[in-house]
LUMLOMI-470445 format. One record per atom (N, C-alpha, C): z, y, x; residue in one letter. Coordinates in steps of 0.001 Angstrom, whole numbers, plus 500000, padded with zeros to 6 digits. Example, Ala and Ser with C-alpha at 12.3 -4.5 7.8 and 13.67 -1.06 7.14 Angstrom:
REM LUMLOMI-470445
507800494310513190a;507800495500512300a;507800496700513200a;507080497750512850s;507140498940513670s;507870500030512900s;
This chain:
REM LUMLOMI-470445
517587476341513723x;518257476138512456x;518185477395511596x;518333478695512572x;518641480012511077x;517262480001511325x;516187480027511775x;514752480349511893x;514091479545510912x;514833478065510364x;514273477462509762x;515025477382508265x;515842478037507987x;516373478573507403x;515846479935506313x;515224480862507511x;514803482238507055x;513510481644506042x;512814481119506971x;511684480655506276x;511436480017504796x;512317479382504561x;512817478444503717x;513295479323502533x;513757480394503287x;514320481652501754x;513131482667501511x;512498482662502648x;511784484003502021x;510725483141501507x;510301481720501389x;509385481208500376x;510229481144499212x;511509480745498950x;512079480875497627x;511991482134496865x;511938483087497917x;512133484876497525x;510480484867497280x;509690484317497868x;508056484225497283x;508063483966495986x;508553482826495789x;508370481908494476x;508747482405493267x;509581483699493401x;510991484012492132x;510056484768491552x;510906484746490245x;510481485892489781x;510896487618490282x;511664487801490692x;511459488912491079x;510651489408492407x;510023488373493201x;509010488636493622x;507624488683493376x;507093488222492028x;506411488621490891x;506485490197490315x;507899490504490016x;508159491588489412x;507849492820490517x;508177492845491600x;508012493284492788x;506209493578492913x;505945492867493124x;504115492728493202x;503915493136491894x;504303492672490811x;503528493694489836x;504132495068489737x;505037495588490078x;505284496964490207x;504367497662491089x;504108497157492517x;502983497541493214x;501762497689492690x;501607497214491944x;499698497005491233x;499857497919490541x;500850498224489732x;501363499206488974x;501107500771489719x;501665500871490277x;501528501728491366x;500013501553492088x;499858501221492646x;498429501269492565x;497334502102492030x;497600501505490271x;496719501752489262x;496849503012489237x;498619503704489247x;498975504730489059x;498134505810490085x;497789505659491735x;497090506027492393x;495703506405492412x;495232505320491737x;493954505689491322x;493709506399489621x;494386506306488981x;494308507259487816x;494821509023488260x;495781508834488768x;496216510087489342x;494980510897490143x;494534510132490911x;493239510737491442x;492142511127490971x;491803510284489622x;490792510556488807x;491172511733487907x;492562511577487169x;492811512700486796x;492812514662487501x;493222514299488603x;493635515432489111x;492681515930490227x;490900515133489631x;489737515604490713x;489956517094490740x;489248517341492034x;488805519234492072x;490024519909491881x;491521519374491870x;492206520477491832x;493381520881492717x;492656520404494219x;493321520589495613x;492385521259495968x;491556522872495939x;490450522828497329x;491188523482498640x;492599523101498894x;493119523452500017x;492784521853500522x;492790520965500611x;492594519889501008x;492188518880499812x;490466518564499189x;490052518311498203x;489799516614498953x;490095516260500068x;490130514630500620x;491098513806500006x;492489514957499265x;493417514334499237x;493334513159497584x;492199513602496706x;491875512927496044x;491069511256496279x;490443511217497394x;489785510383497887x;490510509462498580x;492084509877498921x;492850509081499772x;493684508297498597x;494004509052497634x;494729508025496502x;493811507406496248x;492267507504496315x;491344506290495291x;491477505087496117x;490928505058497369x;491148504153498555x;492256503820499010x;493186504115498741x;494543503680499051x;494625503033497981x;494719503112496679x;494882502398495251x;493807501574495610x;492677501373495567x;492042499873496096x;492815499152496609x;492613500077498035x;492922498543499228x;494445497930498680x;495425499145498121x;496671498156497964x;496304496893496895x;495310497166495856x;495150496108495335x;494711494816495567x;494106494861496589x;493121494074497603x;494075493041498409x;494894493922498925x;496435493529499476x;497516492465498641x;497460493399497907x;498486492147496440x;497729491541495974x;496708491300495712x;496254489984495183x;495832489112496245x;495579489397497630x;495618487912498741x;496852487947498779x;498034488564498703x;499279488205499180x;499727487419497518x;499266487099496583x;499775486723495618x;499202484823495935x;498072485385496417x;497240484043496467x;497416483178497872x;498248484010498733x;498509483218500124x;500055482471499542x;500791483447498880x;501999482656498432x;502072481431497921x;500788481382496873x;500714480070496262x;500072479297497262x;499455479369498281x;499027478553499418x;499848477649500253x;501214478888500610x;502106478550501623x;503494477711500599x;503130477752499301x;504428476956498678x;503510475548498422x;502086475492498467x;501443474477498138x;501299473397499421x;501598473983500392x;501588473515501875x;499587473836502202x;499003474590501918x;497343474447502107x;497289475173503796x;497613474539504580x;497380475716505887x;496687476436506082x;495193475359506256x;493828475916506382x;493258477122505743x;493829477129504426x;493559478087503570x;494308479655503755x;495589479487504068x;496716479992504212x;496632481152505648x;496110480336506926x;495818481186508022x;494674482008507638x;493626481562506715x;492166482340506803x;492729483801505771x;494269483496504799x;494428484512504128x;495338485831504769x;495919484962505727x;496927485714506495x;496173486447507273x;495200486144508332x;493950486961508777x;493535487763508032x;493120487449506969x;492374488984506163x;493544489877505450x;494624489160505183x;495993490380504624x;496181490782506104x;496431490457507047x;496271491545508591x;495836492641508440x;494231492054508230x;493438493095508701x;493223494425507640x;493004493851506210x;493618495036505007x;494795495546505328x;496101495393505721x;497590495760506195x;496923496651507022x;496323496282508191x;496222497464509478x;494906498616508882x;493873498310508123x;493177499264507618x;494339500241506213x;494460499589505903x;495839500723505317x;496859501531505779x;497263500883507294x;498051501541507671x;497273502908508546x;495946502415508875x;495143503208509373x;494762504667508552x;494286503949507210x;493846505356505772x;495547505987505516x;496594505791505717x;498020506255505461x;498186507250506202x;497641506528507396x;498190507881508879x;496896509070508722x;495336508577508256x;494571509818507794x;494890510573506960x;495582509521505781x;496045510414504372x;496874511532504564x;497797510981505998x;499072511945505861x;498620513429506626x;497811512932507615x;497072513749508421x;496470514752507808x;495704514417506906x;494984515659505660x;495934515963504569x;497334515340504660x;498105515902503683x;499372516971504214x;499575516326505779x;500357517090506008x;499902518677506763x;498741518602507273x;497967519665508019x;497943521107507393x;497897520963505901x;497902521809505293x;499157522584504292x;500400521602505145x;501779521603504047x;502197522942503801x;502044523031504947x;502815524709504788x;501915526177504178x;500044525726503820x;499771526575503046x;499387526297501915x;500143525200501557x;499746525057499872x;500077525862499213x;499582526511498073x;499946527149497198x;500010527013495707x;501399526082494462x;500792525575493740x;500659526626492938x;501312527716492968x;501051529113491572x;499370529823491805x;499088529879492712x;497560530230492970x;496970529988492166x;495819530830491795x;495224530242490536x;493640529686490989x;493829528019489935x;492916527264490394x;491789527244491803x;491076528518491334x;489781528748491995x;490076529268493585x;491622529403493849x;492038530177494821x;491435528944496252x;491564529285497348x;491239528282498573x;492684527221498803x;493703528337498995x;495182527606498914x;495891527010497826x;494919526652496611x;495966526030495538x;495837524506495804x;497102523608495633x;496487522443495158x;497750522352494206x;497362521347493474x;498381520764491814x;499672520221492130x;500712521263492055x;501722520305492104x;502277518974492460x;501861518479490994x;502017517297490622x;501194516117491809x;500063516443491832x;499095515923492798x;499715515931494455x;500091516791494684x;500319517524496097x;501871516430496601x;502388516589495434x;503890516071495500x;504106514450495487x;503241514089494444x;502732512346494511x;502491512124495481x;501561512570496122x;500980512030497689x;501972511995498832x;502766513134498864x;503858512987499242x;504529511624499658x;505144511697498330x;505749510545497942x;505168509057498363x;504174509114497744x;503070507973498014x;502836507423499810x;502670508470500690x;502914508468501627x;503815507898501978x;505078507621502408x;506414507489502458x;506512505983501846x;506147505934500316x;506761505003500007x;505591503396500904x;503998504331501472x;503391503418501976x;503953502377503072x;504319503529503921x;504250503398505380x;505867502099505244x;506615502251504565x;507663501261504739x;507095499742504006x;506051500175502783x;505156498950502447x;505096498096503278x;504274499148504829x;503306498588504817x;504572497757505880x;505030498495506680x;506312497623507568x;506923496456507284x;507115496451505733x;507511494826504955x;506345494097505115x;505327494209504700x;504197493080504493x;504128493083505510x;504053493555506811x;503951493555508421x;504377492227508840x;506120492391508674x;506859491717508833x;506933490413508324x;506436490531506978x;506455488807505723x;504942488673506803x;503975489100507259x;502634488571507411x;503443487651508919x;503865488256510141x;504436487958511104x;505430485909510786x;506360486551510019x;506947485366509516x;506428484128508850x;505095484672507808x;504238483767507444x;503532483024508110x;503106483541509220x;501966482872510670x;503212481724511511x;503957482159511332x;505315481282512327x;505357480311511617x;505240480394510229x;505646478917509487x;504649478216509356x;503264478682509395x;502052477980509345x;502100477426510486x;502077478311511604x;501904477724513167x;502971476394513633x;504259476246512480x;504945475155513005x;504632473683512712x;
């Protein structure tokens, strides 16, 4: 009964608008990832990967929200067939993200303690503030991402499978 219950809300919580608003804040973010990166090329060479991890991270999350936009309308449409083949590939993008997150953090955190943002440019230890501190952030705000969509992917397969 509450199992069939849960299900039943978190497709309503699919359907709303503020789970719209939600997903487009993410894309948002996203975009923000990959502009940030483009903007702020060449100006980490204490760790110059860390530009390459916002570009690919801003992909794949996009990659991510738009099958999860398009499995929603699957699983309120009742399409199963369609629905498991999307839940399989949001898996497998979910676990390759969670995979580039734990590299990202790896090349972000390795070097935390000799960043230097007053250094000037050309120095080995500078990277940008702004840049250095986003990723940060970005980091962090991934890894609990990615734990929700984990979890909605888990719950989604239960309701297909019933």
């Amino acid at each position: 009964m509450l199992c069939s219950f849960l299900k039943y809300f978190i497709l309503a919580i699919c359907g709303s608008v503020l789970f719209t608003c939600v997903v487009f804040g993410f894309f948002l973010l996203s975009i923000t990832e990959i502009i940030i990166s483009a903007i702020y090329s060449n100006k980490c060479p204490i760790q110059p990967r860390i530009e390459d991890f916002l570009l690919v991270l801003g992909i794949g999350s996009m990659a991510s929200l738009l099958i999860l936009s398009i499995l929603t309308k699957f699983l309120l449409y009742q399409r199963r067939r369609l629905s498991k083949i999307l839940i399989n590939l949001f898996a497998v993008i979910n676990a390759f993200l969670l995979f580039w997150v734990t590299v990202g953090s790896i090349w972000t955190l390795t070097v935390y303690e000799r960043v230097n943002y007053n250094a000037p440019v050309d120095s080995e230890n500078y990277c940008d503030r702004n840049l250095y501190q986003f990723t940060l952030i970005i980091m962090a705000v991934n890894y609990i991402v990615i734990l929700i969509t984990t979890s909605a992917t888990y719950l989604a397969k239960q309701y297909i499978e019933e």
